[in-house]
N, C-alpha and C positions, 0 to 999 in steps of 0.2 A: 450418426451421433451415438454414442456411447450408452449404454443402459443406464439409467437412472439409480440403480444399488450401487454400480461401478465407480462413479463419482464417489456418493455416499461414504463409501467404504476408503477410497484414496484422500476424501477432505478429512475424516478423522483418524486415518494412516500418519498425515501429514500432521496435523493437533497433537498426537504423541508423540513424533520426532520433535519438532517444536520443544516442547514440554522438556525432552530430557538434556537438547540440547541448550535449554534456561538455565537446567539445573549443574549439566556442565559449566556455563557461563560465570553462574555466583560460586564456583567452588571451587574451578580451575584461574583463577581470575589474573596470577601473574605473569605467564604466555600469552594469552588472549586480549591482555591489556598492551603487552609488547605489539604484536598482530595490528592493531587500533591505529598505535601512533607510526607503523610503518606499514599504512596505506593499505592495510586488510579492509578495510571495508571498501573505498573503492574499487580494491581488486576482483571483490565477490557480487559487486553492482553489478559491473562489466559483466562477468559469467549471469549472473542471473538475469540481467537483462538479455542480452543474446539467448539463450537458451529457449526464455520465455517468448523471447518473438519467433522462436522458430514454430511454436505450440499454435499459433493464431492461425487459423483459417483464411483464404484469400477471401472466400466469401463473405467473412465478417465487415471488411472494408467495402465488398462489391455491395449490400447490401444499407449500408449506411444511409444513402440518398430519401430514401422510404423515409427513415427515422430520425432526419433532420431537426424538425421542431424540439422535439424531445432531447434530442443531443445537444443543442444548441443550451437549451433552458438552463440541462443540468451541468455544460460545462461550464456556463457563466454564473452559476451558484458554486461550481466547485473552484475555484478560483478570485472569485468575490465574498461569498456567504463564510465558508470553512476559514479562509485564511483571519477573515474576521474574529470568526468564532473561536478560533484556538489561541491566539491574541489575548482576546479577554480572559476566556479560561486558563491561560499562565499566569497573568496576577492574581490568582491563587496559590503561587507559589511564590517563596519567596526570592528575592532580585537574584540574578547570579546563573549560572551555567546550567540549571535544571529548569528555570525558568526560560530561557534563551531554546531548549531542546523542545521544551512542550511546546511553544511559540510556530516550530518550522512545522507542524504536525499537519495543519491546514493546507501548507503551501504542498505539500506530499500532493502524487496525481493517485488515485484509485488504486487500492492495493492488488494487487497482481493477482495473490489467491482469490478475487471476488469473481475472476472468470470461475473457478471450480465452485463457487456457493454458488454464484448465479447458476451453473447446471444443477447441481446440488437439490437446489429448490424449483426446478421446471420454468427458470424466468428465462429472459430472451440473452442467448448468449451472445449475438450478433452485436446486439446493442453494448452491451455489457463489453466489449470487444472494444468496440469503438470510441467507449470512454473511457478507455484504458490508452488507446493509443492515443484519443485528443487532449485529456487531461495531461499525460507525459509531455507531448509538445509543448501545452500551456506554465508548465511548472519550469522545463530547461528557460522558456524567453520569461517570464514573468517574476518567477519566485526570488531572484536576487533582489530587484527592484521593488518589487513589495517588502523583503525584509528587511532592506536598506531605510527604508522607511517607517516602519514598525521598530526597527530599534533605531529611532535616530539620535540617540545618545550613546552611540558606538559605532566606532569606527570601522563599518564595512563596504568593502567591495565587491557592488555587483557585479561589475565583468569579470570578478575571478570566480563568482557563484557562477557567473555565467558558461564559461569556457568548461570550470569543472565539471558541470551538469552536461553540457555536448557529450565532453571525453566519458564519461562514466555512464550516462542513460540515452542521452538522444542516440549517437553513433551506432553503441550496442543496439537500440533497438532497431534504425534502420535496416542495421546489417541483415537482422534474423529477418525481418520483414522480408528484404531483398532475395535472402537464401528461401526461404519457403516459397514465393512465388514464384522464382525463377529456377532453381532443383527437384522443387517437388519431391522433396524427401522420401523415404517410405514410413510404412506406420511405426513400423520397429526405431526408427530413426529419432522418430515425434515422441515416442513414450520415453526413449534414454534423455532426449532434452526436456521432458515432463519431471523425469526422476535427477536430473542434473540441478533443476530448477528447484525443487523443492528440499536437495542438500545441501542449498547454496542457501535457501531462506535458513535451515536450520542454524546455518555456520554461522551469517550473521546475526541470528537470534543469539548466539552463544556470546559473541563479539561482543554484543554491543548490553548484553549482560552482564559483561565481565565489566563494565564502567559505572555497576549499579552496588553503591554502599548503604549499607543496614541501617538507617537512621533514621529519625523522625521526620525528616523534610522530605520523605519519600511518602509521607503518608499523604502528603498535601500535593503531590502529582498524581498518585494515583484516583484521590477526589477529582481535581484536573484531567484525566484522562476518562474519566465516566462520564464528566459531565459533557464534554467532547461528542462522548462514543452518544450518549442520548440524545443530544441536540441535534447533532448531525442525521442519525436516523429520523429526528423528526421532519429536516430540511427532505432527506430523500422521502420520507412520506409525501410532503408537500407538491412535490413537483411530478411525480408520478400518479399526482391525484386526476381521478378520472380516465386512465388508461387501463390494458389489459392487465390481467393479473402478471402475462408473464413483466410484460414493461413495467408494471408496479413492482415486482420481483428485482428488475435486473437494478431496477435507480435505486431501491434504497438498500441494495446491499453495498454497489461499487459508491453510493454517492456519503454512505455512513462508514467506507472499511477505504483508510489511507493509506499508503504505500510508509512504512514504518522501517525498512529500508534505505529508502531516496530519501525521507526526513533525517535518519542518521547520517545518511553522506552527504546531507544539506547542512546540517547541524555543525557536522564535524568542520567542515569548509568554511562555515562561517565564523561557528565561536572556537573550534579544537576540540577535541575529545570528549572532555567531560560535560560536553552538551547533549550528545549523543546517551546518555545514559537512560535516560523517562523515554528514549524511545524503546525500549526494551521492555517495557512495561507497557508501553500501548500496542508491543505487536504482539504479545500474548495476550493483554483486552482483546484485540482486535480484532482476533484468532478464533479466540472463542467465542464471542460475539456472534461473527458471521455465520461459524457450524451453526450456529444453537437457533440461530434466527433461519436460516435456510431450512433446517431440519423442524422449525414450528409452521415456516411457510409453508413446507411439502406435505405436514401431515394436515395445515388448513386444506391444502387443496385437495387431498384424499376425502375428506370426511365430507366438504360442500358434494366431493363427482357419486358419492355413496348417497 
C-alpha cells in the first residue's frame, strides 16, 4: 500500500484540478454545454469508469466474504435510506429540472474518489472497494425503477435508465475488473489509469458545470445538497457504529460521498440536460467534504496513537 502522505497529497492534487476545472465549467459554458447535449458525459463515464476499475485491487473482492454483514447493512441503506433521503431533500427545491437533478443524487452508488479518502484517512480500503463495486451493481438494476417511482408524475423509462446505466457504468466497470485480474497490469500502468481517472472526474466537473446558471434557485440546491451531505454522514455514522475505526472510517466516507458523476448521467437520461446541473454543485460539496472529513479522521487517529 502506498504511504499514507502519498494519498494525502494526490486527494488534494485532485480538489484543485476539480476546482479549476468548475471554474472552466461556469465560464466556458457554450462548448461544454454543446459536449452535454452530444453525449459528453456518457462518453467520459465510459473512460472513468473503466479506468477506475482497472485501480481496484483483486484483493479488494477476495477479501469481501470477512466483511459481509457490514457490506450488506451499508448497501441496503445505500439504496433504501439515501435514495430516500435525496427525494425529500429536493423538495426543497423548487418543481422543475433542478429539482429532478438533486432527486437522482441518492440513487448515485459511492463516489469513486471515496476509495482515495478512505486511504487518505487510514479506513479499510478493501471494504471501501467493495461498496463501490456493490453499490454500482445496485444502482445499473435498481435506480430506474426507484426513479420511475419517485417521479410518478412523469413520464419515465426505466429500461432506457436501464440499458443506459449497462452501456455507460456496469460494462465499463466489468471490463477494468476483467483487465486487472486477468493482465495484471504493472504499476506504471495502474498510476496512468489513477491519472486518466482523475482528468476524466475533472472534465466532467467542468461539463456538468457548464449547465449551472447564476440565479436564486441555485441558492435553494445548494441548502439541498448540505442537507444531503449531513444526513447522509449521519446514516454512515450509524451503521459503522461499533466497529473498528478503520470500518468506521471506510462506511461513513463511501456511505456519505455519491457518485455525482453516474447522478448526472442518470439525470441526463432521465430528465435531459438541465437536470444535470445541482450535480455540479454536489460534486464539488462532495469533494470537499470527503478531504476535510478524512483529513479530521487521520489527525483523530494521530492524536488518540500519541
Amino acid at each position: 500500500m502506498a504511504p499514507r502522505g502519498r494519498h494525502v497529497l494526490s486527494d488534494y492534487r485532485e480538489l484543485a484540478v476539480v476546482a479549476v476545472a468548475a471554474a472552466v465549467g461556469l465560464t466556458v459554458q457554450g462548448p461544454l454545454a454543446w459536449a452535454v447535449r452530444h453525449q459528453g458525459i456518457d462518453i467520459l463515464l465510459v473512460i472513468l469508469v473503466f479506468f477506475t476499475a482497472l485501480t481496484i485491487e483483486p484483493r479488494t473482492l477476495r477479501d469481501l466474504p470477512s466483511a459481509w454483514r457490514r457490506l450488506s447493512v451499508a448497501l441496503i441503506a445505500g439504496i433504501t435510506v439515501l435514495p430516500a433521503l435525496s427525494w425529500s431533500v429536493a423538495h426543497l427545491v423548487t418543481a422543475g429540472p433542478l429539482r429532478d437533478g438533486v432527486t437522482t443524487i441518492g440513487l448515485a452508488p459511492c463516489e469513486i474518489a471515496s476509495i482515495a479518502t478512505t486511504a487518505m484517512a487510514g479506513g479499510d480500503v478493501a471494504l471501501a472497494g467493495g461498496l463501490l463495486v456493490g453499490s454500482t451493481v445496485l444502482t445499473v438494476l435498481l435506480a430506474g425503477p426507484i426513479l420511475a417511482a419517485e417521479a410518478s408524475g412523469t413520464a419515465l423509462n426505466p429500461w432506457h435508465i436501464l440499458v443506459n446505466l449497462l452501456c455507460i457504468v456496469a460494462l465499463p466497470l466489468g471490463a477494468g475488473v476483467a483487465v486487472r485480474g486477468t493482465l495484471q497490469p504493472s504499476r506504471r500502468v495502474i498510476d496512468a489509469a489513477s491519472t486518466v481517472s482523475m482528468l476524466s472526474v475533472a472534465a466532467l466537473v467542468a461539463l456538468v458545470a457548464s449547465e449551472v446558471r447564476f440565479a436564486k434557485s441555485y441558492l435553494s440546491v445548494l441548502v439541498a445538497v448540505v442537507a444531503f451531505l449531513v444526513v447522509s454522514a449521519g446514516v454512515g455514522l450509524l451503521v459503522g457504529r461499533g466497529g473498528a475505526p478503520p470500518v468506521r472510517g471506510a462506511l461513513l466516507l463511501t456511505l456519505s460521498m455519491r457518485d455525482f458523476a453516474i447522478a448526472a448521467g442518470l439525470a441526463t437520461a432521465a430528465f435531459g440536460p438541465a437536470a444535470a446541473a445541482p450535480l455540479g454543485i454536489y460534486g464539488i460539496a462532495v469533494l470537499l467534504w470527503g478531504t476535510g472529513a478524512a483529513g479530521f479522521i487521520r489527525a483523530g487517529d494521530a492524536s488518540n496513537a500519541a
